[in-house]
C-alpha positions as a Markdown table, in Angstrom:
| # | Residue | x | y | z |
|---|---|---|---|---|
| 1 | Unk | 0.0 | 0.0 | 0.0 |
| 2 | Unk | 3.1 | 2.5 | 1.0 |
| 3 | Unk | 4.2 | 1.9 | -2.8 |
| 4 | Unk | 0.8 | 2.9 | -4.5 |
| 5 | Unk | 0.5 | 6.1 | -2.6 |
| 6 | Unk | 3.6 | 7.9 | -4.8 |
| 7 | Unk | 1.8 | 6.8 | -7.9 |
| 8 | Unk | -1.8 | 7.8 | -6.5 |
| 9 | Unk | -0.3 | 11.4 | -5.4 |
| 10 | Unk | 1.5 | 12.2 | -8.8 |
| 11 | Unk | -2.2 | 11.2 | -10.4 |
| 12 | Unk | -3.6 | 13.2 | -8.2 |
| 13 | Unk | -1.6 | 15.9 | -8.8 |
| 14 | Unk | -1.6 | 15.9 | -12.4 |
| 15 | Unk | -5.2 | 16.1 | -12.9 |
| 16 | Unk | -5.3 | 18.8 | -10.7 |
| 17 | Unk | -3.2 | 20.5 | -12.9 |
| 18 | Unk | -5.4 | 19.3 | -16.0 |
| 19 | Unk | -8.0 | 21.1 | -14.1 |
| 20 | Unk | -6.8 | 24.3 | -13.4 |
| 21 | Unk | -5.2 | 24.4 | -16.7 |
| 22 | Unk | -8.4 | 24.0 | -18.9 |
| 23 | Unk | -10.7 | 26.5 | -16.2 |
| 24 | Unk | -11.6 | 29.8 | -17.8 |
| 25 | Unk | -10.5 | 31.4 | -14.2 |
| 26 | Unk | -6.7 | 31.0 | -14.8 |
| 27 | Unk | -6.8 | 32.0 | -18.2 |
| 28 | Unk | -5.3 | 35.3 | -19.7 |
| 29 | Unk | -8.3 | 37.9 | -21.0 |
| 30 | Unk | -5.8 | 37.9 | -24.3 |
| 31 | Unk | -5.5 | 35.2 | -25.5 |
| 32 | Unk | -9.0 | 34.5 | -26.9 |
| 33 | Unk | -10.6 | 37.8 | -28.8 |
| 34 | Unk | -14.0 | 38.3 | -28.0 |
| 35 | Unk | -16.0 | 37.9 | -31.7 |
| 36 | Unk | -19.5 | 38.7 | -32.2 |
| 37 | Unk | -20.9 | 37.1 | -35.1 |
| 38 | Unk | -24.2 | 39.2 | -35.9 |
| 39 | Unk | -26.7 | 38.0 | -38.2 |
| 40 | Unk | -25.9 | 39.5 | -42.0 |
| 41 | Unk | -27.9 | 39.7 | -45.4 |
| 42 | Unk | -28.0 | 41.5 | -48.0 |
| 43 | Unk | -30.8 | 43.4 | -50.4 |
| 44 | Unk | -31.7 | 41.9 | -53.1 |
| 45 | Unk | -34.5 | 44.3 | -54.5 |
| 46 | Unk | -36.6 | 47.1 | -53.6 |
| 47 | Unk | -39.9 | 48.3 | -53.9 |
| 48 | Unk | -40.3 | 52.3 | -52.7 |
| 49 | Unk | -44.2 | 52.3 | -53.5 |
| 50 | Unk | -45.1 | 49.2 | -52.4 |
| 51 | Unk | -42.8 | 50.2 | -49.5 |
| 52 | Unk | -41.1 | 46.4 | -48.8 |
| 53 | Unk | -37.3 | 45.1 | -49.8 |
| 54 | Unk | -36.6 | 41.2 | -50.7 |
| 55 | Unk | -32.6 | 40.6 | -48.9 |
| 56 | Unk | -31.3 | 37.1 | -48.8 |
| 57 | Unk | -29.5 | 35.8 | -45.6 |
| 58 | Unk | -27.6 | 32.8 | -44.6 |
| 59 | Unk | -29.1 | 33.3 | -40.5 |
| 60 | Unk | -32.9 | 32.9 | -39.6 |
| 61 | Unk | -34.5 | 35.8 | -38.6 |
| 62 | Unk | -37.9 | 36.0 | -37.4 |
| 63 | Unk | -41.0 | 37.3 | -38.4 |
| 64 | Unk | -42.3 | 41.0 | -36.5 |
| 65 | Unk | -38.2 | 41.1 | -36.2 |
| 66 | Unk | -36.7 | 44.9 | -36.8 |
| 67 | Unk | -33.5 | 44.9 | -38.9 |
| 68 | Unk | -31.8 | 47.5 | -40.2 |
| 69 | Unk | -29.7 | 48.4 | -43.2 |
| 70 | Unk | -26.8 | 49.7 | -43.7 |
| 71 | Unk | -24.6 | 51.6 | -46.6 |
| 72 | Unk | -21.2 | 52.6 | -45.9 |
| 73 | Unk | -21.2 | 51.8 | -42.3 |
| 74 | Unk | -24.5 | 53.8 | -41.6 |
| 75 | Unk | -27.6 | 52.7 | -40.9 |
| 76 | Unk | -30.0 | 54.4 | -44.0 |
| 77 | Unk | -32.9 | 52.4 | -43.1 |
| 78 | Unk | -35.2 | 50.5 | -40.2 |
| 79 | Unk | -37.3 | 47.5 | -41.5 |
| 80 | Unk | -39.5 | 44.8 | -39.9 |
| 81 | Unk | -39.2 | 41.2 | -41.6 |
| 82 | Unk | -42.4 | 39.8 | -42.6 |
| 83 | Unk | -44.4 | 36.7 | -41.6 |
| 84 | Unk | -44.5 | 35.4 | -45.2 |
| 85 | Unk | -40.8 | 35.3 | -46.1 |
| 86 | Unk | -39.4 | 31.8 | -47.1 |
| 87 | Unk | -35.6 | 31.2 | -46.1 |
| 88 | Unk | -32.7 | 32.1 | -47.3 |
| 89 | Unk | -35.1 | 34.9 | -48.8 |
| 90 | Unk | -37.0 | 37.5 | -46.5 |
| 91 | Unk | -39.2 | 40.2 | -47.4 |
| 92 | Unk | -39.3 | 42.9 | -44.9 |
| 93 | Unk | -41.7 | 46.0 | -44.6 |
| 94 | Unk | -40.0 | 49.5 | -45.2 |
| 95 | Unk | -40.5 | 51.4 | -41.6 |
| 96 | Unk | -38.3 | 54.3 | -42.5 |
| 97 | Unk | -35.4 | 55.5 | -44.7 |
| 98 | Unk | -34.7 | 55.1 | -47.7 |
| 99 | Unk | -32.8 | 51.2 | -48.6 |
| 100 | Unk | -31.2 | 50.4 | -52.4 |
| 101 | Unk | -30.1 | 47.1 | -53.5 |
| 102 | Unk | -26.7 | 45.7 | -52.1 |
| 103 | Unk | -27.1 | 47.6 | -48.7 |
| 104 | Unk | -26.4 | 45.2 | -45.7 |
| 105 | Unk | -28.6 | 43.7 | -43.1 |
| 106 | Unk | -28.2 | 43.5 | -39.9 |
């Protein structure tokens, strides 16, 4: 029994250090980025009288949800996805501003 407790003390040990190792606690804030993935699309047409766009996205996006698009980094108009758009292809109703084909969604 004397001879297993060496053996049973350096197992003991080194999962303790597997532990601490792999806890978020010990780790350094730098070493992993912090990366937001936010859901994307893109216009694909427009309709300014019948006030609705058609964007395609790779992300799900539900219906009543606001989205916005964007042009040049700024945000040009606010738009609420409809109920009857059929993934990857959304239609969403016009709330304000004024959106052209190949703006970004978001």
């Amino acid at each position: 029994m004397r001879a297993l407790r060496p053996i049973l003390l350096l197992i003991l040990m080194g999962w303790g250090a597997l532990f601490v190792s792999s806890c978020a606690i010990f780790r350094s804030k730098d070493s992993e980025p912090d990366v937001f993935i936010r859901p994307s699309g893109t216009v694909i047409k427009v309709d300014p009288h019948q006030h609705f766009v058609v964007f395609e996205s790779g992300f799900r996006f539900r219906p009543e949800q606001q989205v916005f698009a964007f042009r040049d980094g700024r945000a040009v108009a606010r738009l609420l996805v409809h109920s009857q758009s059929r993934p990857p292809f959304y239609v969403a109703d016009i709330l304000e501003g004024r959106p052209a084909v190949d703006d970004l969604i978001e």
